[in-house]
N, C-alpha and C positions, 0 to 999 in steps of 0.2 A: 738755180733751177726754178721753172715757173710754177706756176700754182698747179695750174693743166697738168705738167710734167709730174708730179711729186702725184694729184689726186690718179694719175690714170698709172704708176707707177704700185700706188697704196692697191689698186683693182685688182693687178697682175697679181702682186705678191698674194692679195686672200684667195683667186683664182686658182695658181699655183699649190697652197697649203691644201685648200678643198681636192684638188685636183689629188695631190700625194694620198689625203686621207681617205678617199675613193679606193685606190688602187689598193693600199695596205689592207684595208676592208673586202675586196674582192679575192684578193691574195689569201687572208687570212680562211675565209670559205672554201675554197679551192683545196686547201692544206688539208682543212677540217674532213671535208667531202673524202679524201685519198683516204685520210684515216680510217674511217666505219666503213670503206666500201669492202665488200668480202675479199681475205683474202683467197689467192687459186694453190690450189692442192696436188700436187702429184699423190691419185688415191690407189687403194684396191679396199674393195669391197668384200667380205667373207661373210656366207651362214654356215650358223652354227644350229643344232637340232638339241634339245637335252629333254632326259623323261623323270620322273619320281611316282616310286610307286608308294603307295600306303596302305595301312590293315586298317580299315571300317573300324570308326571307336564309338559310330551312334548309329540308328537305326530309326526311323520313321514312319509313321503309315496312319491312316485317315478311317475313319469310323463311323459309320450313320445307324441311328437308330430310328424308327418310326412307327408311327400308329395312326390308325384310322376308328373313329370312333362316330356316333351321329354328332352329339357339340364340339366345339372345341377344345370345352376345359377337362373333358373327360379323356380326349387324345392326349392335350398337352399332359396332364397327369400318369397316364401310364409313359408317357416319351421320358419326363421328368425320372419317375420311378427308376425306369431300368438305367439312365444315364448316373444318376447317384449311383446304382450300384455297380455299377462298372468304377466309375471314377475311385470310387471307394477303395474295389480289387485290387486295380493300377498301381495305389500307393502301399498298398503290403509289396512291390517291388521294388519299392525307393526312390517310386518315378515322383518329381517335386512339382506343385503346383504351376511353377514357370513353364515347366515342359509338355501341357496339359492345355489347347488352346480351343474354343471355339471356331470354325471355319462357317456356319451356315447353321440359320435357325427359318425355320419355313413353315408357313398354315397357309394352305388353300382349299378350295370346296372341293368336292366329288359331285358331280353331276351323272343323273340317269336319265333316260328317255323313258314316257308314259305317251303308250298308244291311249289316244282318245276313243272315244265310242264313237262305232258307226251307229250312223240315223241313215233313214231314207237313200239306203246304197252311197252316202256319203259319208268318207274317211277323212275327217281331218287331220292333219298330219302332228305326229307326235309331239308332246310337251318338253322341255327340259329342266328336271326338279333338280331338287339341292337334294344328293343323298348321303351325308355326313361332312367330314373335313379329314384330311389329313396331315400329321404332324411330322418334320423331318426335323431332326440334330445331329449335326453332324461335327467329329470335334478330331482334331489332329492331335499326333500323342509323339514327343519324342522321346527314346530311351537312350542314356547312354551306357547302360551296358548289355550289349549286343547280345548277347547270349542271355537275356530274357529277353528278348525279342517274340519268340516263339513261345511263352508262358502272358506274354500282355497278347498276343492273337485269342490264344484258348481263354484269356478272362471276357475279352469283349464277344466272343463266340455264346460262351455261357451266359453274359448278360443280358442277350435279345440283341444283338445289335445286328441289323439287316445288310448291310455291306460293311467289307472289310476294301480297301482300296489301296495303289499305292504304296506298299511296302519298298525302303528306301536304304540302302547302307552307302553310309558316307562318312566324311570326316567331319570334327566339328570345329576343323582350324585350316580351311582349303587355301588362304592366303601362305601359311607355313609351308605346305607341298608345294604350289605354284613358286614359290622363292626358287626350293631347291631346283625346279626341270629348270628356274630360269638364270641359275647358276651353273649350271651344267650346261645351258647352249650356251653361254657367252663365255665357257671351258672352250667348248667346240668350236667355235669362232677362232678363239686368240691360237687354237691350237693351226688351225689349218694357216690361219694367218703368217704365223712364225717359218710354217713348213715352206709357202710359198716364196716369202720374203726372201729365205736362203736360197730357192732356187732362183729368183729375179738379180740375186747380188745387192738386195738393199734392205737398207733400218726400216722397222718399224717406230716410227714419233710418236705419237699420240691417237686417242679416238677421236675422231672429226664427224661422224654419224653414228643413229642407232635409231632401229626400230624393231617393231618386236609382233609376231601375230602368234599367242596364244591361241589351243583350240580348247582350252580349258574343259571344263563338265567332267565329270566323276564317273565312265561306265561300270553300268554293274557285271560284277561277276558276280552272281549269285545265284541261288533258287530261290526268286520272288513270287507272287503272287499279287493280282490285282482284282478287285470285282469279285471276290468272293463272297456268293450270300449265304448268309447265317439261318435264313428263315424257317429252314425245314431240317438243317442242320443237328444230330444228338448233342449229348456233351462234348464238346470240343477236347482237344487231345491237342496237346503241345507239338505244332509241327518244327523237325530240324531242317535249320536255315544257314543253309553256309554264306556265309559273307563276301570270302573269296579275299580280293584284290583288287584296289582303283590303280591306276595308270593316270598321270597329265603329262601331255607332252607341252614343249616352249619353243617356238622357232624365232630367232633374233637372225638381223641383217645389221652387222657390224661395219663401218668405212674408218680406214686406218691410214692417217700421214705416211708416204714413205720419202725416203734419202738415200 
């Protein structure tokens, strides 16, 4: 064989090899591709609804005390005053520093209008002076036991505090109730699922979807009170506060294999 023959014979053959190792590599993608592409489902899809109810085991609500004085430090001083002794009250209920929070501490001026003097049938028009400051503190309180609830209103009533605001019963584990409503829709789910399944003539396989729309938030039942002022208020009297009952409900959209 001649030289020519053997060198263009040597071309084929590497052309050839390349050629295979192409296609194997093409092939091998193609394979790969089938693998991760989704598999197709013969589905039905089922909602399920679930609820949990729970008994209030804490109670909230929001406190402003304030004072208007000519300086400031004479405001801040009596705002200070009555706020120690409330906080003070508080804890003869066994309410613990943790539960006891600042929300807003505030000083700004009071302004009044001073008519000028008229001269020569000319009024000029009023001044605007500085006529004191005054001081707001305002501090969130949570209890947890519910039933002094209404004995921490009458301490902050009797210690000057100008608004009462926000009074709140809830839980203080709403991840634990939301579980349950959300074990009870996906009750409701598999239940209707199973029912349907025997009416269609086929297996339920496995879950292949889930989504879920909470309407979470805690309504109150109760007799709350909000904005209540203190200002001109007597000694405060322990009001009763029924707590009631929270409700959450859980709506879940289940998709189920069938055969």
């Amino acid at each position: 064989m001649s030289f020519e023959k053997k060198k263009f014979f040597k071309w084929a053959t590497l052309a050839f090899v390349f050629l295979v190792i192409f296609l194997i590599g093409e092939s091998l993608s193609v394979f790969k591709s089938l693998q991760v592409s989704n598999p197709v489902y013969n589905t039905v899809s089922l909602s399920g609804k679930g609820e949990a109810v729970s008994i209030p085991d804490i109670a909230t609500f929001s406190f402003t005390v304030s004072a208007d004085a000519t300086n400031v430090s004479d405001a801040q001083g009596t705002v200070t005053k009555k706020i120690d002794t409330i906080l003070a009250s508080l804890k003869t209920l066994g309410i613990a520093d943790k539960d006891v929070k600042t929300t807003d501490y505030s000083v700004w001026p009071k302004y009044s209008y001073v008519q000028a003097v008229c001269t020569n049938m000319m009024c000029p028009p009023s001044k605007q002076v500085t006529d004191g400051y005054t001081v707001n503190h305002s501090v969130s309180v949570k209890i947890r036991k519910t039933d002094d609830a209404g004995k921490a209103l009458a301490i902050v009533g009797d210690g000057g505090a100008t608004n009462v605001s926000g009074l709140n019963f809830t839980v203080d584990n709403p991840d634990a109730v939301m579980a349950e409503a959300r074990a009870n829709a996906i009750a409701d789910a598999r239940a209707k699922a199973e029912e349907l399944s025997k009416s269609l003539g086929v297996n339920l396989v496995r879950i292949v979807g889930y989504s879920e729309d909470n309407q979470g938030g805690y309504p109150i039942f109760a007799a709350v009170s909000t904005g209540i002022s203190m200002m001109k208020a007597p000694a405060a009297v322990a009001p009763t506060l029924p707590t009631g009952e929270n409700k959450v409900t859980d709506n879940v959209t289940v998709t189920y294999e069938i055969r």
